[in-house]
C-alpha positions in Angstrom: 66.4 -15.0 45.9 66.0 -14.1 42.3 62.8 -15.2 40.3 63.8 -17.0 37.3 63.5 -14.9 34.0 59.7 -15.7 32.3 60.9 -15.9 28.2 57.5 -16.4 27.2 53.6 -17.3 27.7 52.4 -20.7 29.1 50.3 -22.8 26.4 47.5 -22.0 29.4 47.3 -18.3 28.8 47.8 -18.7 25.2 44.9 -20.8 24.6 42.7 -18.5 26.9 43.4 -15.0 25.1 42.9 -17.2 21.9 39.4 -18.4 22.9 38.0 -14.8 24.1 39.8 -13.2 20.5 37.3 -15.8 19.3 34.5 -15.1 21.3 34.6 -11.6 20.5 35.2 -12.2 16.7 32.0 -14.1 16.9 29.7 -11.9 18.3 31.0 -9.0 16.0 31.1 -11.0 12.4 27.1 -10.7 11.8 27.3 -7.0 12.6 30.1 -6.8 9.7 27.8 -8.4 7.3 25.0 -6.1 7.7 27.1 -3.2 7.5 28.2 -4.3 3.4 24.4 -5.0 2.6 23.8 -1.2 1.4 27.4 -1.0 0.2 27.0 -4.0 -2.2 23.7 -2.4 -3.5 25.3 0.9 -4.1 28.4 -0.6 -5.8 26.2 -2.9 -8.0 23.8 -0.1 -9.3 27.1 1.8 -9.7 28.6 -0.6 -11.6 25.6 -1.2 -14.2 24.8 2.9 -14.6 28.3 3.5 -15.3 28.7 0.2 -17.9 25.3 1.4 -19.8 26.7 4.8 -20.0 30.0 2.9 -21.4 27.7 0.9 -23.9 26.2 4.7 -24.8 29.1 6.1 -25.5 30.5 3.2 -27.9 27.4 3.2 -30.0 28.0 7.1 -30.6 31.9 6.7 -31.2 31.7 3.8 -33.1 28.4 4.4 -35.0 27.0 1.1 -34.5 24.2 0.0 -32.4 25.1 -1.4 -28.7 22.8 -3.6 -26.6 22.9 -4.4 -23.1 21.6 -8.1 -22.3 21.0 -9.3 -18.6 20.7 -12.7 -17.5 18.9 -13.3 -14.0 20.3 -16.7 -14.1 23.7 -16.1 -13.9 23.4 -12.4 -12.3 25.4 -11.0 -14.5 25.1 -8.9 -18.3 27.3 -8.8 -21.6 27.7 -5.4 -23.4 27.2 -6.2 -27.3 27.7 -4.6 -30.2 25.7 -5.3 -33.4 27.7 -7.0 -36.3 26.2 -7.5 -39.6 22.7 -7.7 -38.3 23.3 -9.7 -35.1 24.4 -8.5 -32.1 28.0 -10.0 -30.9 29.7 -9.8 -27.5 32.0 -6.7 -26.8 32.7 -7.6 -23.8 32.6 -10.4 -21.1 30.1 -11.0 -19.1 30.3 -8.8 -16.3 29.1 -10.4 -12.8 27.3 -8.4 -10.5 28.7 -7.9 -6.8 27.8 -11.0 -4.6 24.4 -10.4 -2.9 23.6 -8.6 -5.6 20.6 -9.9 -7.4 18.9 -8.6 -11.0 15.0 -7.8 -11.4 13.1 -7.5 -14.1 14.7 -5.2 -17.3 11.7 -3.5 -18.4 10.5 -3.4 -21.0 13.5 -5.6 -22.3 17.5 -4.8 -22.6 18.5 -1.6 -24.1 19.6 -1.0 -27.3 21.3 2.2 -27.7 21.2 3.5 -31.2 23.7 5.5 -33.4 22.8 8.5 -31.3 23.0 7.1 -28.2 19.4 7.1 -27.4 16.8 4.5 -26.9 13.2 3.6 -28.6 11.9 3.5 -24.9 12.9 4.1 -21.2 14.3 1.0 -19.4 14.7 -0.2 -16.0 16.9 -2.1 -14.0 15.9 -3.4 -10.9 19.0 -4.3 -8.3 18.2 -6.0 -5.1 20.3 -6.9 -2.2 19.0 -8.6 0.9 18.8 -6.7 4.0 19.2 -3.3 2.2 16.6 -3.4 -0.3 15.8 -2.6 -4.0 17.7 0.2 -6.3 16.5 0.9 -9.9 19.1 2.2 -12.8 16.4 4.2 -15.3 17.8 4.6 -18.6 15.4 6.9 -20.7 15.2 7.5 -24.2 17.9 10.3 -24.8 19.9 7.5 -22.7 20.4 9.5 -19.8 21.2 7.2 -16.7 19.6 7.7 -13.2 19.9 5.6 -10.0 16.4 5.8 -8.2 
């Protein structure tokens, strides 16, 4: 006797190995999203030290001043430029990574001067939760630090 040839899996074992892919994919998803916490604060405190030292650099090339502005409402900042005495967007706003949340900017947005420097030292609080809190320092000669 000869068993018949199997060409396939029954909808039985298919829905089985389906359910326990499931199961597993389940337990193992939370894991995943505390994993990216630290990486979304990194990239996000990254992303703003390496934009204000962008912002720097254009107000020395292009001897004009360049401000920084961050909004806390929309988690996200706008490199500007200054124009006939008011300051213009040079850029589009640039959103932060999501989880990524702005603090404070003390003692206000930076304005980089001709030279690239700043009347006083800011920071920039970065918070993402389940990792914690990340400041970009900017001080006056406009030297960037993540602390």
């Amino acid at each position: 006797m000869r068993r018949r040839d199997s060409r396939g899996f029954t909808l039985l074992e298919v829905l089985v190995t389906v359910s326990i892919a499931l199961i597993v994919l389940a337990i193992g998803i939370p894991n995943f999203v505390r994993l990216r916490a630290p990486y979304a604060l990194s990239g996000a405190t990254r992303q703003i030290a390496a934009d204000l030292d962008a912002a720097r650099q254009r107000a020395i090339a292009r001897n004009t001043r360049y401000r920084v502005t961050f909004n806390a409402l929309t988690q996200s900042y706008t490199i500007e430029r200054e124009n006939a005495g008011a300051f213009v967007p040079d850029s589009a706003p640039q959103p932060l990574p999501r989880g990524a949340q702005l603090g404070t900017v003390t003692p206000g947005n930076p304005i980089f001067d001709t030279r690239g420097m700043l009347a006083a030292a800011v920071s920039v609080p970065v918070t993402v939760t389940g990792s914690g809190t990340r400041t970009v320092a900017i001080n006056v000669l406009g030297k960037t630090t993540i602390n």
